[in-house]
C-alpha positions in Angstrom: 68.4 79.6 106.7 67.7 78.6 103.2 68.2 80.3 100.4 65.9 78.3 97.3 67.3 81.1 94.8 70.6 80.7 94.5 73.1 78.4 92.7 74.8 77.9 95.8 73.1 79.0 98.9 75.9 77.9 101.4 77.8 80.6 99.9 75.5 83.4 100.6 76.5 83.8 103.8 80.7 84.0 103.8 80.1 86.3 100.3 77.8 88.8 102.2 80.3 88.6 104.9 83.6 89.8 102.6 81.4 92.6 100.7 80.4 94.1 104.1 84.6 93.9 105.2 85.3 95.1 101.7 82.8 98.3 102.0 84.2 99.1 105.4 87.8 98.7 104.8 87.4 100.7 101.6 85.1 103.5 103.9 88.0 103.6 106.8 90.6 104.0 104.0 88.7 106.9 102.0 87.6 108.6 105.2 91.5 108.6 106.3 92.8 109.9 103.4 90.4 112.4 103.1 91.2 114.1 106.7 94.8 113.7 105.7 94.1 115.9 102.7 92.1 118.4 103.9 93.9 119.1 106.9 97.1 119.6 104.8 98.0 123.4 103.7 98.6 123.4 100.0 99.4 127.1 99.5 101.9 128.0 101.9 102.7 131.6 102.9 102.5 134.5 100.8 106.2 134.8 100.0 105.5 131.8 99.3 103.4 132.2 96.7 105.0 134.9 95.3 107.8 132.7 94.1 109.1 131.6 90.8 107.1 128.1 90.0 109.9 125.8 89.9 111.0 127.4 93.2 107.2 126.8 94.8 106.3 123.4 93.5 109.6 122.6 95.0 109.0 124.1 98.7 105.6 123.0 98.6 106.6 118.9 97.8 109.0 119.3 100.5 106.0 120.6 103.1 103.7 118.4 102.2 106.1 115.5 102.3 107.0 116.6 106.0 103.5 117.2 107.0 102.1 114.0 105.6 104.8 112.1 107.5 104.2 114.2 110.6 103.2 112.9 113.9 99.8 114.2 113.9 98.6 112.0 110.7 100.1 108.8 112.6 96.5 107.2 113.0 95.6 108.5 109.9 98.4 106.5 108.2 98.1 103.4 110.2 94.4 103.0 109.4 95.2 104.0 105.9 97.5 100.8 105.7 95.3 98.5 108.0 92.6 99.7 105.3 94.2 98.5 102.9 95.6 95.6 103.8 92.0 94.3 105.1 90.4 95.4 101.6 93.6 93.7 99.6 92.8 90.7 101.2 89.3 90.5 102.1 88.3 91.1 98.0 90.9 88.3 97.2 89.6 85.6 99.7 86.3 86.6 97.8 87.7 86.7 94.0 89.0 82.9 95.0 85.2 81.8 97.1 83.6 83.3 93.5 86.5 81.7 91.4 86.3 78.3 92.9 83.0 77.7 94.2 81.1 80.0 92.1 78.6 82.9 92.8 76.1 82.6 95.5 73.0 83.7 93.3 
């Protein structure tokens, strides 16, 4: 394959390669945190709610602390981490091809 456009047509290729890893690792992590979130009950009960603020925020830090590190977001967490360790590393390893080498077109 030849690429007649660009400064550095070798590059094309390992560049295309890192924005598609980037673009999924930065989907799996969004789409992970966002079932995480939604799945989490922000309100609580109605006695609950019925409480004096300080009182509430404080119950409903300590739920959502528990539920977040609950068994049942487990794979939720893990790919949230795996997420972002791939992205982390994937957009350096292309911030140093760019840096060194230069961009591809």
């Amino acid at each position: 394959m030849k690429y007649e456009w660009a400064d550095n047509p070798h590059l094309f290729i390992p560049v295309t390669a890192c924005v598609v890893v980037v673009l999924l690792s930065f989907a799996a992590m969004f789409i992970s945190l966002a079932s995480i979130i939604l799945r989490i009950d922000f309100y609580g009960s109605i006695d609950e709610q019925n409480a004096p603020w300080s009182e509430r925020m404080g119950k409903r830090d300590s739920r959502l602390h528990a539920e977040f590190w609950s068994p049942h977001f487990q794979k939720a967490r893990r790919t949230l981490g795996y997420g972002a360790i791939v992205f982390f590393s994937t957009f350096g390893a292309l911030a140093l091809i760019v840096t060194l080498f230069g961009h591809p077109s």
